[in-house]
C-alpha positions in Angstrom: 0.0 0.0 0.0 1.1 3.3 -1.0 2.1 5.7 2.0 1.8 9.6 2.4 4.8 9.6 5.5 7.2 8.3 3.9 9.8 11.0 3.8 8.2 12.7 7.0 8.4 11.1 10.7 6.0 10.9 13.3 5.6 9.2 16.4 5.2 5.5 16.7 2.4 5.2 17.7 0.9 7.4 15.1 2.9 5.2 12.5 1.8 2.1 13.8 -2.0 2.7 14.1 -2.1 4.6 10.3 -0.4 1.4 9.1 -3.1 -1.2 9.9 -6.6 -1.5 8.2 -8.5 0.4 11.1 -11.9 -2.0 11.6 -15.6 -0.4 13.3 -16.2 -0.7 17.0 -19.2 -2.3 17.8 -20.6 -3.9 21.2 -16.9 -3.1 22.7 -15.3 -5.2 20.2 -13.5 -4.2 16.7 -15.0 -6.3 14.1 -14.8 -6.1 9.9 -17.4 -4.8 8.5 -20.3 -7.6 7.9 -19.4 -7.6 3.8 -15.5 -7.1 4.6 -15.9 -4.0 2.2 -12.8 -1.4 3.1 -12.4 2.0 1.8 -9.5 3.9 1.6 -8.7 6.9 3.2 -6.5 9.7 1.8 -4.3 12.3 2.9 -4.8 15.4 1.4 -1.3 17.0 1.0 -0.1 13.8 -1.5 -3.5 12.4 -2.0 -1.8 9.2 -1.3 -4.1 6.6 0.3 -3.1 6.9 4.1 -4.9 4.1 5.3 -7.9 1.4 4.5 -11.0 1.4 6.8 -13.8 -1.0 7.4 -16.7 0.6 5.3 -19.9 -0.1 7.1 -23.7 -0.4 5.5 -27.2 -1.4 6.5 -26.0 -4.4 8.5 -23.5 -3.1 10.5 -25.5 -0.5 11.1 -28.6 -2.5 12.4 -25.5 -4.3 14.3 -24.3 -0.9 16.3 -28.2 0.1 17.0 -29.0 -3.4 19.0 -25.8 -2.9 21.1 -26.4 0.2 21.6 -30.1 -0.3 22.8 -29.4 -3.5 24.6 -26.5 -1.1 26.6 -29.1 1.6 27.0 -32.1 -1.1 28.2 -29.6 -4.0 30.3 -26.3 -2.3 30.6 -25.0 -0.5 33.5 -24.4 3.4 31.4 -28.0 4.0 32.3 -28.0 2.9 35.7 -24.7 4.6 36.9 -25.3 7.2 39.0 -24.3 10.9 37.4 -21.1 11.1 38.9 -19.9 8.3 37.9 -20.7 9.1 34.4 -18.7 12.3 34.7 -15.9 10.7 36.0 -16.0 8.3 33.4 -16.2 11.4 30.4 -13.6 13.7 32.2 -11.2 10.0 32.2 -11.8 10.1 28.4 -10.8 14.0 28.3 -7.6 13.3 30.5 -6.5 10.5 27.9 -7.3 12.7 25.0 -4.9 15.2 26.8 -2.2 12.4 27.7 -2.3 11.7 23.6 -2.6 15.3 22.7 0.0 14.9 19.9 -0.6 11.6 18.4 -4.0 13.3 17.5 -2.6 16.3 16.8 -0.6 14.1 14.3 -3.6 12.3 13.1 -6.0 15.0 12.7 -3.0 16.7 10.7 -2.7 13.6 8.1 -6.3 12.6 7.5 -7.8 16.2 7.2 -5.2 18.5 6.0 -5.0 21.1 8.5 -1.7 22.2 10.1 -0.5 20.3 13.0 0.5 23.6 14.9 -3.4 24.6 14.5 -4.6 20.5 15.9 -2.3 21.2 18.5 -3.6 24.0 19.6 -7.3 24.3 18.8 -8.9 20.4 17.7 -7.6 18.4 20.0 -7.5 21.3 23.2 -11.1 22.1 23.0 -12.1 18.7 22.5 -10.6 17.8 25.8 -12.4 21.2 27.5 -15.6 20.0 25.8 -15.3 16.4 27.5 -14.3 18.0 30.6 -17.2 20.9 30.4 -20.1 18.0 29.6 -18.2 15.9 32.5 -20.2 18.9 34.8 -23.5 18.6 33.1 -23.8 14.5 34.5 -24.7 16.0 38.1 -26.6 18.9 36.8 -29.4 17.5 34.6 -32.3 18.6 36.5 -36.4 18.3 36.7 -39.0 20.8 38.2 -41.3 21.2 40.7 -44.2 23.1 39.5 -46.8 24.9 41.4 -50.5 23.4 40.5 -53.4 25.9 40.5 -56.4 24.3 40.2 -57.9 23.2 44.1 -56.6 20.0 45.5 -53.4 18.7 46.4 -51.5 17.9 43.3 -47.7 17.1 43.2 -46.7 18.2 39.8 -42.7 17.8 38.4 -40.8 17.1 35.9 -38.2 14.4 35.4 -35.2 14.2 33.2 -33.9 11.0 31.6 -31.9 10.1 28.6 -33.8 9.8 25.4 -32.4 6.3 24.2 -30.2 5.2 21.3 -29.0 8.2 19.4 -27.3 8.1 16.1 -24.8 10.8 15.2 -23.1 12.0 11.4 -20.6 14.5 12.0 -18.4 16.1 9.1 -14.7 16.4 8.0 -13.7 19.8 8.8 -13.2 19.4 12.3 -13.4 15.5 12.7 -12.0 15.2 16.5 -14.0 18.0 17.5 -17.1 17.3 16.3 -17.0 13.7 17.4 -16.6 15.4 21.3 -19.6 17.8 20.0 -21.4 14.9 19.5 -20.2 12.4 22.1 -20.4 14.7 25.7 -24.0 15.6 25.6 -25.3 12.2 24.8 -23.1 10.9 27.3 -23.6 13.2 29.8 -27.5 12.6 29.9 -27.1 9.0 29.9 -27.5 8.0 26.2 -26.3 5.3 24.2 -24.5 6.5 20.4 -24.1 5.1 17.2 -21.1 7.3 15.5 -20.6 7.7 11.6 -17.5 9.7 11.4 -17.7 11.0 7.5 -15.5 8.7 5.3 -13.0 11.6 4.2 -11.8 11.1 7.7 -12.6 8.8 9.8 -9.1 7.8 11.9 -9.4 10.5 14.8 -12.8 9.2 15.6 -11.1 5.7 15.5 -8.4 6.3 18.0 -11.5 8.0 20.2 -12.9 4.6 20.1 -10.0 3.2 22.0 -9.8 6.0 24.3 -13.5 5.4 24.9 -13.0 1.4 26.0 -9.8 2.6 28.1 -11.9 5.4 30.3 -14.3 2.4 31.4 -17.3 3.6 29.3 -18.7 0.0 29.3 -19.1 -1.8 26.3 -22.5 -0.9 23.7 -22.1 2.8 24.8 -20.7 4.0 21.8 -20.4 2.1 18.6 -18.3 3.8 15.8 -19.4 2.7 12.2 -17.4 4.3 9.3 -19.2 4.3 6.2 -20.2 6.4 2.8 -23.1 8.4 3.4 -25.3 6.4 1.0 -25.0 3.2 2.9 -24.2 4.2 6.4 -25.4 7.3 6.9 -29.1 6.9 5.3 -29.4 3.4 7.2 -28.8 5.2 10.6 -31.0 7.9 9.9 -33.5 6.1 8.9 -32.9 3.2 11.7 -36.8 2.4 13.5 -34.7 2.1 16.9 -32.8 5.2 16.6 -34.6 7.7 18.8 -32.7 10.9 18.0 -30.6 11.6 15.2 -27.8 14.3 15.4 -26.4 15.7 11.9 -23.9 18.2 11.1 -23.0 18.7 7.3 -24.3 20.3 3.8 -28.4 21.5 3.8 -28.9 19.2 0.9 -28.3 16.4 3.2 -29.8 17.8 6.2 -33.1 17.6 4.2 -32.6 14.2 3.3 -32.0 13.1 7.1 -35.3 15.1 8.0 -37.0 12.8 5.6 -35.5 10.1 6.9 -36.3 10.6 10.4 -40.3 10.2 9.9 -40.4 6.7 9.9 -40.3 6.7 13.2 -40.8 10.0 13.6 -37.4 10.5 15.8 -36.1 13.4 17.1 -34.0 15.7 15.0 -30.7 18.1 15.3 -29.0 19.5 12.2 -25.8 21.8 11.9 -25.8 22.9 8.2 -24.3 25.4 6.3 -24.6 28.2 3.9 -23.2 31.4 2.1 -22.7 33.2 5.3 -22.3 37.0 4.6 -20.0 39.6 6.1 -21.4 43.3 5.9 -19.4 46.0 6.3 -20.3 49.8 6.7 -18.7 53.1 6.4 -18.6 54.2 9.8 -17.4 50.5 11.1 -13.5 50.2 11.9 -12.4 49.0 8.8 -9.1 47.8 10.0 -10.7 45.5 12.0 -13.3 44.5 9.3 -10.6 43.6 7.2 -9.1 41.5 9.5 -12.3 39.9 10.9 -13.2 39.0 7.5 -10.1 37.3 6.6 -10.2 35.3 9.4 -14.2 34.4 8.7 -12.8 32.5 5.0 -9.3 31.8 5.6 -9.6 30.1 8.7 -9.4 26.1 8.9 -9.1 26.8 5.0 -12.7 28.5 4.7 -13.8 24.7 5.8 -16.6 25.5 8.2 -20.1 25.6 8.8 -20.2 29.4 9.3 -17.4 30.4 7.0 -17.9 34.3 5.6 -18.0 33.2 2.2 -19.7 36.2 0.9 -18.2 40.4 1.9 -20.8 43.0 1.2 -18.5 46.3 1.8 -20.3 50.0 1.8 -19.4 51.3 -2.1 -17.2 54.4 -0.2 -14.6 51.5 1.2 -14.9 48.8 -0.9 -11.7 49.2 -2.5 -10.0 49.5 0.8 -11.1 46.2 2.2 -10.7 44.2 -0.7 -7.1 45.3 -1.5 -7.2 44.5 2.8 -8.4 41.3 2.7 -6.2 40.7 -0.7 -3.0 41.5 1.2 -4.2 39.7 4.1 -5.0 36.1 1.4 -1.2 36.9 -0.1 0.5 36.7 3.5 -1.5 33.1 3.7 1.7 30.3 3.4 -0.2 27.3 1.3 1.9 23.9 2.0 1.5 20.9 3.9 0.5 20.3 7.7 3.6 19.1 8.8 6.1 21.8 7.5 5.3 24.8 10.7 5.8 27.6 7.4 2.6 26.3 6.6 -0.6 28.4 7.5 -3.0 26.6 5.1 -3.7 22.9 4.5 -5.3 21.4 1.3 -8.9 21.1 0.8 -9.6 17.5 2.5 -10.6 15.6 -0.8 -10.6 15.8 -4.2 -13.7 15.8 -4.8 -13.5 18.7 -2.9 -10.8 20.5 -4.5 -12.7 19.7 -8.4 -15.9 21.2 -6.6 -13.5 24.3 -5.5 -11.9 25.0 -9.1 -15.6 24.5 -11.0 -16.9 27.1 -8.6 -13.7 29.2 -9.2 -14.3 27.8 -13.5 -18.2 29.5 -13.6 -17.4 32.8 -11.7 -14.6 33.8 -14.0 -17.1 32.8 -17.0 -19.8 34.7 -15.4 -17.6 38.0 -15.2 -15.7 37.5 -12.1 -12.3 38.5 -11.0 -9.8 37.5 -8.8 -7.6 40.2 -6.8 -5.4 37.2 -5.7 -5.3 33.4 -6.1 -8.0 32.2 -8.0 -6.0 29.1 -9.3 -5.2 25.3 -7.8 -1.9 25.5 -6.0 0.4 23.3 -7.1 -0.3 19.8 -9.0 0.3 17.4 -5.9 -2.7 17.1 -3.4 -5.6 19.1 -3.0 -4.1 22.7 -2.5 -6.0 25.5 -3.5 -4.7 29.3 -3.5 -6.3 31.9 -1.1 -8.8 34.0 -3.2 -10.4 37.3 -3.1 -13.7 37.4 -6.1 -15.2 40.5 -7.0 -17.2 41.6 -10.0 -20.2 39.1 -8.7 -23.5 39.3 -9.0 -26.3 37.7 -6.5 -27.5 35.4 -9.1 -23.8 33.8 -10.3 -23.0 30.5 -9.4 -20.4 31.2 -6.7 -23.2 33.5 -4.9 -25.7 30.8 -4.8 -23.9 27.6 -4.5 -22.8 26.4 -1.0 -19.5 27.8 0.4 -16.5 27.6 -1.8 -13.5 26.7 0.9 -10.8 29.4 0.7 -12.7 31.6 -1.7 -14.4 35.4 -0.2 -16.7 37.0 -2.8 -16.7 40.6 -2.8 -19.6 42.6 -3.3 -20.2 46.6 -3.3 -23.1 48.1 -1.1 -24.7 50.9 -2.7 -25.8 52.9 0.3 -25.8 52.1 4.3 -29.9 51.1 4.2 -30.3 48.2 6.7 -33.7 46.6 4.7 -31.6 46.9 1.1 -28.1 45.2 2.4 -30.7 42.6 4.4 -32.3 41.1 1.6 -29.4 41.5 -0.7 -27.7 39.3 2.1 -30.3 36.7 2.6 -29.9 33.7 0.2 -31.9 30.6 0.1 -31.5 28.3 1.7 -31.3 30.4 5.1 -27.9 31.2 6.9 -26.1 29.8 9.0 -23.8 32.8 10.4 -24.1 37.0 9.8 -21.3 38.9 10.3 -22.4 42.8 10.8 -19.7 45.5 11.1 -20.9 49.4 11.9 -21.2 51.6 15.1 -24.9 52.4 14.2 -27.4 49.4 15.1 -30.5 51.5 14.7 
């Protein structure tokens, strides 16, 4: 098998477990997948295949959901009292701490991002996140609530965990959204089916083990890597899945609402969208420049909530572009590993083709870039740092979802909050709204 660390080195232990086909946990145990399908798994910086993983579907699925709800009904998670439960989360955030850099290391190879940013943002707050849900165990409370009709009434309420809940979470912050995930369900007494998404599913992996070691007894959580299609849609749709948790693209999120009425479970969705940035005349541009570099730039515009769209008052546009230009050209493209490096490739390929088509129809509808605009490079999935402008509202880099690494600059005629709101509000609705002036009226 081909390997992406060849001429780089990394700790043991990082080798060694990136080295083996990584299999699904399921009932405590690591099993193949019930066809003994793999897929591989790439890193992004060579798009070398990095490892092969267990690629779960409907079976395995139905597999993870009975251990998970014969855990939930017979196992002891339920039953423990909710100390112990915290005790047993803030063990898992202590390991994740003790491993820090193996998963700093991980995180680096299977998503893209640079290790100096998983070391100190992915894998730190997902230790603080399964330290602050650690807290919540004890403090899940009911009510007492004063009855007015005559008599003598006791009325409360009385939390307790909803069941088996299955859980999608993305590739831009794979660790992280796996401790998004995990702590609340955990916390309240739950019982989880995982699908980390297939672009990068090792992080979640190593979890796993981390999981079994902080005595979370077995059944509790049940990781199950898998493509969307197979995996994904058969947990969603799963009659003994009482809550489904997504975070990913709206064009999914609609597909898991569908999904979910079988048996009519409960729902949470994360999704994204062409989150705008509006900046006024009397805001402080210097910090609206850099506020708006770091909304696209950041994690390699890979997020949820990304500023993918600048709506700048017509009397500074020029100075924030050429801002947020000079800002993109400081932006060192390489590599996680090398510490020059401030921005990782995009995590796939498909990705990256998505990227440059976006990046293909706005120059074709008129568009121009005031830096990058071009792939960078011809090994992995590197694309430049770019700054659009000449859009219009209806071209395809307005309307399609965000475009990683890409702002798209558009003028504001005049300071009227109704005009810049609807100019602003796309369909489908938005996820994040950035809003820069000193006049809120």
């Amino acid at each position: 098998m081909a390997t992406a660390i060849s001429n780089v080195e990394f700790g043991d232990k990082v080798t060694s477990f990136i080295t083996k086909d990584r299999k699904m946990l399921i009932n405590g145990k690591w099993v193949e997948s019930a066809s003994g399908k793999t897929f591989p798994t790439y890193n992004p910086a060579t798009g070398e295949v990095l490892a092969r993983v267990a690629s779960g579907e409907h079976e395995d699925i139905d597999r993870a959901v009975k251990a998970a709800r014969a855990a939930f009904e017979k196992g002891p998670w339920r039953k423990m009292s909710p100390s112990e439960r915290g005790k047993a989360i803030w063990r898992l955030g202590d390991l994740l701490e003790k491993n820090l850099e193996e998963f700093a290391e991980i995180e680096m190879l299977d998503n893209g991002k640079p290790l100096k940013i998983a070391r100190i943002a992915d894998v730190p707050l997902a230790i603080d996140l399964f330290r602050y849900m650690a807290g919540w165990a004890t403090k899940i409370e009911g009510n007492t609530i004063p009855f007015s009709k005559p008599g003598r009434y006791h009325a409360y309420t009385l939390r307790e965990p909803l069941g088996v809940v299955g859980q999608i979470i993305p590739w831009n912050f794979p660790l992280l959204m796996a401790a998004w995930k995990l702590g609340p369900a955990l916390a309240a007494g739950c019982c989880v089916v995982l699908k980390p998404a297939e672009q990068t599913p090792l992080s979640c992996l190593r979890l796993g083990e981390l999981i079994q070691e902080a005595g979370i007894p077995d059944g509790v959580v049940n990781i199950v890597p898998g493509y969307g299609e197979t995996a994904g849609a058969a947990l969603a749709a799963h009659p003994d899945v009482d809550k489904i948790a997504f975070t990913g693209s709206t064009e999914v999120g609609k597909l898991i609402v569908q999904a979910a009425t079988g048996n009519l479970k409960k729902v949470s969705l994360e999704l994204g969208g062409k989150s705008p940035n509006v900046v006024f005349a009397d805001g402080d541009v210097d910090q609206a420049i850099a506020g708006a570099s770091m909304a696209i730039f950041f994690n390699h515009g890979q997020c949820c909530c990304a500023g993918s769209r600048l709506y700048v008052e017509n009397k500074i546009f020029d100075k924030v572009v050429e801002g947020v230009s000079e800002e993109a050209k400081k932006i060192k493209v390489g590599p996680g590993w090398e510490e020059s490096s401030d921005m990782g490739p995009l995590v796939s390929e498909e990705q990256l083709k998505r990227v440059c088509g976006y990046l293909e129809s706005g120059f074709a509808e008129g568009a121009k870039a005031t830096v990058g605009g071009q792939r960078n490079g011809d090994k992995g999935y590197f694309v430049n740092p770019t700054v659009l402008i000449n859009t219009t509202e209806k071209a395809t880099t307005s309307l399609t979802r965000p475009c990683p690494s890409e702002v798209i600059s558009n003028p504001v005629g005049d300071a009227k909050w109704d005009t810049t709101f609807w100019r602003c509000t796309p369909r489908p609705k938005l996820y994040a709204w950035d809003f820069r002036s000193r006049d809120l009226k």
